[in-house]
C-alpha positions in Angstrom: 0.0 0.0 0.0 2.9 2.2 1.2 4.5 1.7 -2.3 1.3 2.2 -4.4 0.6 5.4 -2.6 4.2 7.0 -3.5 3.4 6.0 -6.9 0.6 7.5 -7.3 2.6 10.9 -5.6 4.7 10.7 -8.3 2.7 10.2 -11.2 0.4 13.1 -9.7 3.7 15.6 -10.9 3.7 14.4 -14.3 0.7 16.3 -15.4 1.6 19.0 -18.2 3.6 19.4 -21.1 6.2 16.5 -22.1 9.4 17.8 -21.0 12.0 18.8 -24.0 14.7 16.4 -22.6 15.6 13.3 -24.1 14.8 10.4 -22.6 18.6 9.4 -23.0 19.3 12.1 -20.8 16.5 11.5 -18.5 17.5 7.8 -17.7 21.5 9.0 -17.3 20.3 11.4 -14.5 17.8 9.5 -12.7 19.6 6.0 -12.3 22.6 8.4 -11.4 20.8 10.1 -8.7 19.4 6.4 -7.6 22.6 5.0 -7.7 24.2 7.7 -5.3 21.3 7.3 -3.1 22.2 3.8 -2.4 25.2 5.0 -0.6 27.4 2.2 0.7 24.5 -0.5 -1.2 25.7 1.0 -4.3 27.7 -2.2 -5.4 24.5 -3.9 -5.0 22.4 -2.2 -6.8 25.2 -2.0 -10.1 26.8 -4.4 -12.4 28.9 -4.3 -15.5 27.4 -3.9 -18.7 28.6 -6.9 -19.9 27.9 -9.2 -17.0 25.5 -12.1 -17.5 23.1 -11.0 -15.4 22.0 -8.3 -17.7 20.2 -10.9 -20.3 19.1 -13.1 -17.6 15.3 -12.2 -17.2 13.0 -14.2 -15.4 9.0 -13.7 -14.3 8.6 -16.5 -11.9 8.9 -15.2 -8.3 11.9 -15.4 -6.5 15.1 -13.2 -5.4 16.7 -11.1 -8.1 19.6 -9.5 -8.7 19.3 -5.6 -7.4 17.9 -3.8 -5.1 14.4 -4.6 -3.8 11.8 -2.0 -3.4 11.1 -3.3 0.2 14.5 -2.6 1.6 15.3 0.5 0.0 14.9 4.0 2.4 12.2 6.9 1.5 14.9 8.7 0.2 16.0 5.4 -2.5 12.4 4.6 -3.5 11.4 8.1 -4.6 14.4 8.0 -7.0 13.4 4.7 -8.2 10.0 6.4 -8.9 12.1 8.9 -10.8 13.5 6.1 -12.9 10.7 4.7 -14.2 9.7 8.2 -15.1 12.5 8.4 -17.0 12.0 5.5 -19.5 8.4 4.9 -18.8 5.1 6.1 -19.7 2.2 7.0 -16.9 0.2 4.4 -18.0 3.4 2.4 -18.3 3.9 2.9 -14.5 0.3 2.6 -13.9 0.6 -0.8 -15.0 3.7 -1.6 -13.7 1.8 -0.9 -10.4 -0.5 -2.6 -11.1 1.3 -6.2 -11.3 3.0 -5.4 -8.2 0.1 -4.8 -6.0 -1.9 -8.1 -7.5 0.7 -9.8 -5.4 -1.7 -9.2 -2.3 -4.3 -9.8 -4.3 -2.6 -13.4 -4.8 -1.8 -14.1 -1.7 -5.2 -13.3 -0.6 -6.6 -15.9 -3.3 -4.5 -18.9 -2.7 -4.3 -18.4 1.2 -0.6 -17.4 1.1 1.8 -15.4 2.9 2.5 -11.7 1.7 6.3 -13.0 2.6 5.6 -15.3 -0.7 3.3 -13.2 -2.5 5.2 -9.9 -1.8 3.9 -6.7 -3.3 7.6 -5.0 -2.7 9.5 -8.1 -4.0 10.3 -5.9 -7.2 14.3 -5.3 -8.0 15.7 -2.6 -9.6 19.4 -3.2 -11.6 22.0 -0.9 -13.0 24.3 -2.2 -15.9 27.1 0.0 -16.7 27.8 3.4 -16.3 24.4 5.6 -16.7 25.9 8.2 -19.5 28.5 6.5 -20.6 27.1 4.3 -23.2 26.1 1.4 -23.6 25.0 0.9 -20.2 21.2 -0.1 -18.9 18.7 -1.0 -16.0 16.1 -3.5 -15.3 13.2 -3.6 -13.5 11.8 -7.3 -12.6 9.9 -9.5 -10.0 7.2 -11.7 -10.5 5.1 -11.1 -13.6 7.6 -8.2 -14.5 10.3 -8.0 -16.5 11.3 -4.7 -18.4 14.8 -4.8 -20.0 16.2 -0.9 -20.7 19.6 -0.5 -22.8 20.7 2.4 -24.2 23.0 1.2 -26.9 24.2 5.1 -28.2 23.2 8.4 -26.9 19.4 8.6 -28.3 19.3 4.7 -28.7 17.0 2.9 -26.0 15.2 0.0 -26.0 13.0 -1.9 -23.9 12.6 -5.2 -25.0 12.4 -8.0 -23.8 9.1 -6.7 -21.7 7.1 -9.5 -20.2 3.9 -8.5 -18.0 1.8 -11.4 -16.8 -1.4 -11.1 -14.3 -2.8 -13.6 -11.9 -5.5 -13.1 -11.4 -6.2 -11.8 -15.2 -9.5 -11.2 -13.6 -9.7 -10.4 -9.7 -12.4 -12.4 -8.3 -13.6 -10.9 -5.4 -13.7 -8.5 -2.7 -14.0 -4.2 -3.9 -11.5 -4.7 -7.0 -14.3 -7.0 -8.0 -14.1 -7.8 -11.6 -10.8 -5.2 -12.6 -8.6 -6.2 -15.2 -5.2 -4.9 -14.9 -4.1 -6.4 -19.1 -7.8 -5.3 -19.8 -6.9 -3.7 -23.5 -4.4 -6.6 -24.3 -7.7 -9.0 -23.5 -10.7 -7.3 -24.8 -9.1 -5.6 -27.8 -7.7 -9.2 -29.0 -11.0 -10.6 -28.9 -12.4 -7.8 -30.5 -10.0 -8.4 -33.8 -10.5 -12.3 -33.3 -14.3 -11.8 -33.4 -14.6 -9.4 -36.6 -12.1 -11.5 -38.4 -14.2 -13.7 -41.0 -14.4 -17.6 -41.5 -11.5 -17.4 -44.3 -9.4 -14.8 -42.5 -10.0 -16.5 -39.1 -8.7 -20.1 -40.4 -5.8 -18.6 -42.2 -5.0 -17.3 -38.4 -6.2 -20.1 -37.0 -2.6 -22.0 -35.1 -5.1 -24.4 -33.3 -8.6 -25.1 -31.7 -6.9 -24.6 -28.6 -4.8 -22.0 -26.6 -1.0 -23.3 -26.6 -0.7 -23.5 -22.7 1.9 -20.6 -22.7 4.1 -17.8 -24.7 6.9 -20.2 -26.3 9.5 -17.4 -26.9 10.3 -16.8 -23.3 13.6 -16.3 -21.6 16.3 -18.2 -23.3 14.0 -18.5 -26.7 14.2 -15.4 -27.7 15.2 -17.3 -31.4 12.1 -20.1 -30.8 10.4 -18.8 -34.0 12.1 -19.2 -37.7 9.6 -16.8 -39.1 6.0 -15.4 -38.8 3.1 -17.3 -39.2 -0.7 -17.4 -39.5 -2.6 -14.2 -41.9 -1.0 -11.3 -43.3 -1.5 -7.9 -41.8 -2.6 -6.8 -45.4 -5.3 -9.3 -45.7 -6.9 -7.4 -42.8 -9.2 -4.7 -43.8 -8.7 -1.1 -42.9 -10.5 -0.9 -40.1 -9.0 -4.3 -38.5 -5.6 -3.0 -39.3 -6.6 -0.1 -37.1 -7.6 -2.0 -34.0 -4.6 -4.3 -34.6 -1.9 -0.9 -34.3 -4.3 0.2 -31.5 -3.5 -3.3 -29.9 0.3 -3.6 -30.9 0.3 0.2 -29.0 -0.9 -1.0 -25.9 1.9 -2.9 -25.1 4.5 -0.4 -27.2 3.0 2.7 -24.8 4.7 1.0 -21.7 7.1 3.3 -23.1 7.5 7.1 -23.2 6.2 8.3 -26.4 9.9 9.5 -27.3 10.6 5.7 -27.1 7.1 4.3 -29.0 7.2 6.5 -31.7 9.7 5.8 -33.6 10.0 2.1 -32.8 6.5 2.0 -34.0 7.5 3.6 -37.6 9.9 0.9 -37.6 6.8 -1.9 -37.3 5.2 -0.3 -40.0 8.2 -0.5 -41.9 7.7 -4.6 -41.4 4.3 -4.4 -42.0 3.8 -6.0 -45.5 5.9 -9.5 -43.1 3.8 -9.4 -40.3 1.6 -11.9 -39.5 -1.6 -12.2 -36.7 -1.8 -15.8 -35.4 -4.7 -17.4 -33.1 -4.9 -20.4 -30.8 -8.1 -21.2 -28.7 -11.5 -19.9 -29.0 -12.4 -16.4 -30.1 -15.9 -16.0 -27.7 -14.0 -15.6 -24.5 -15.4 -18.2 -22.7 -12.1 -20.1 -22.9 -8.5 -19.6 -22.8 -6.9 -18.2 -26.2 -3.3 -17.3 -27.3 -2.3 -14.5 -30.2 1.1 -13.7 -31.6 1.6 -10.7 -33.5 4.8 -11.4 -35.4 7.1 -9.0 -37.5 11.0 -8.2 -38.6 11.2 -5.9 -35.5 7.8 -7.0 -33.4 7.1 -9.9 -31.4 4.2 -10.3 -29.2 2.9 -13.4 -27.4 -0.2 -13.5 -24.9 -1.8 -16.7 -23.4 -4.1 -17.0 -20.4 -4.4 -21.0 -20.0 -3.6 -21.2 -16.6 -5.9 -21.0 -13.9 -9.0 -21.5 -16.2 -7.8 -18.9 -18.3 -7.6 -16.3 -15.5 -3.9 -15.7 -15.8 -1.8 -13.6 -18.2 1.5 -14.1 -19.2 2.4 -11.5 -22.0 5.7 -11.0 -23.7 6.7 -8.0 -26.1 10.0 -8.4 -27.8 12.0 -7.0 -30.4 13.5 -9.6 -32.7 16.4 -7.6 -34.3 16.8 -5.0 -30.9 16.2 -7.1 -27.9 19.1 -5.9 -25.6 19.9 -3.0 -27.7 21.5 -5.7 -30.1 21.3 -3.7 -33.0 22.2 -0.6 -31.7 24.9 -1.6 -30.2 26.1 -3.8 -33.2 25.8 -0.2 -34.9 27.5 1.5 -31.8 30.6 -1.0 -31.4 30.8 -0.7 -35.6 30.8 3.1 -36.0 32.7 4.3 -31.9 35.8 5.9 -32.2 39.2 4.2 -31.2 38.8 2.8 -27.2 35.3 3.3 -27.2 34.1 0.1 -29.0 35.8 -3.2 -27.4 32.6 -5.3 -27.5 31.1 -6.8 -24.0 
């Protein structure tokens, strides 16, 4: 609750105009200021850029690398806050939030201890040097995994993002019936349902839901290429509703991020492909993978009767900052480009 409410604080002072700085610069002076708020927990909070922990994302609960929101001072978690910010979008935050606080919700559900289902079991990482490029930071716990590098000054990514919900659907008590992935469910099954019989079995992967996303940590190469029907067999107005659904998961993402990685989809958009698995009534569980040169997204809520989200947004050429930093190690000048 604690946690939630200084969220909220924060996102309160976000209201006006997008400020002119980049979001490059943002990131270098917020994990900065978070890092010397750490104090003598510094080292624990920061790792080399090119150390293995940086690519080893998870969203099962557990300890992570970092530091964890729960044992970090007043003083520590508002420049966490200010981190997020940085990269983030409100909603992105909002959501973020969101995820952390179903842990309770969780807990409450199965009959589990908040020491299992921990709302504040969230870590926050530093890889590198913030400023002195490449360098990154991670934000991850259960059901949460955000990747930020920033390859280049300008260059920033934030893939691989996985979000995942349990309960997709909160059964009871006064958040009766709230969805936290609401748009990723009901906007799906909104293009499912006006796709017809010819598109839909084009789609179609199976009758049923595949019991997971497949390219999750570790597989971030599981598919050889896209499957299922052509983005340009959809008419105009699915086409629309499809962006409108890619864009809920790109808008984790300040809008100085989104943008332009969203020109880059629609550079792909004559190779991407929408594929289905499972029912399209909602009645059942159901999978969809939007897949393009620089787009993957997986979603699957089979567990749990279908009342639990996992969700995975990645970019197939850029996870990592790949790309830019092939680009970066290519085109730095002379002891700036030794490869991690």
């Amino acid at each position: 609750m604690l946690l939630a409410a200084a969220f909220s604080a924060a996102l309160a002072t976000e209201a006006g105009p997008a400020r002119a700085q980049t979001v490059d610069t943002d990131m270098t002076a917020a994990a900065t200021a978070w890092l010397d708020a750490l104090g003598d927990r510094r080292d624990d909070g920061s790792f080399p850029f090119d150390d293995g922990e940086r690519t080893d994302w998870h969203y099962i609960p557990g300890h992570r690398s970092g530091i964890r929101f729960g044992d970090m001072t007043d003083a520590q978690r508002q420049a966490s806050l200010a981190l997020m910010r940085s990269t983030l979008s409100a909603g992105g935050i909002q959501k973020a939030v969101a995820i952390m606080a179903l842990e309770a919700v969780l807990a409450e559900v199965e009959g589990s201890s908040l020491s299992y289902r921990d709302p504040e079991k969230y870590f926050i990482s530093v890889f590198g040097t913030p400023g002195t490029h490449p360098w990154g930071w991670r934000l991850e716990g259960h059901h949460l995994s955000i990747n930020v590098t920033a390859a280049a000054p300008g260059a920033v990514s934030v893939t691989p993002t996985f979000l995942g919900t349990n309960p997709a659907r909160i059964p009871g008590g006064p958040r009766l019936g709230e969805r936290v992935q609401r748009d990723e469910y009901v906007l799906a099954l909104r293009l499912a349902r006006s796709l017809d019989p010819a598109q839909l079995e084009e789609a179609q992967l199976r009758g049923r839901s595949l019991g997971n996303i497949v390219a999750g940590p570790g597989r971030g190469d599981a598919f050889e290429a896209p499957v299922g029907l052509p983005v340009g067999a959809l008419t105009a107005d699915q086409q629309v509703l499809l962006t409108t659904l890619i864009r809920t998961y790109v808008g984790l993402a300040r809008d100085e991020v989104g943008r332009p990685y969203m020109d880059l989809v629609r550079a792909g958009w004559g190779r991407t492909r929408l594929a289905w698995a499972g029912p399209t009534t909602g009645a059942g569980p159901f999978y969809y993978r939007i897949h393009g040169p620089r787009l993957l997204i997986e979603f699957d809520n089979t567990q749990d009767g279908g009342n639990h989200i996992h969700s995975l947004w990645r970019d197939p050429a850029n996870d990592f900052g790949r790309d830019d930093l092939h680009h970066h190690y290519r085109t730095a000048p002379d002891g700036h480009g030794h490869r991690p």
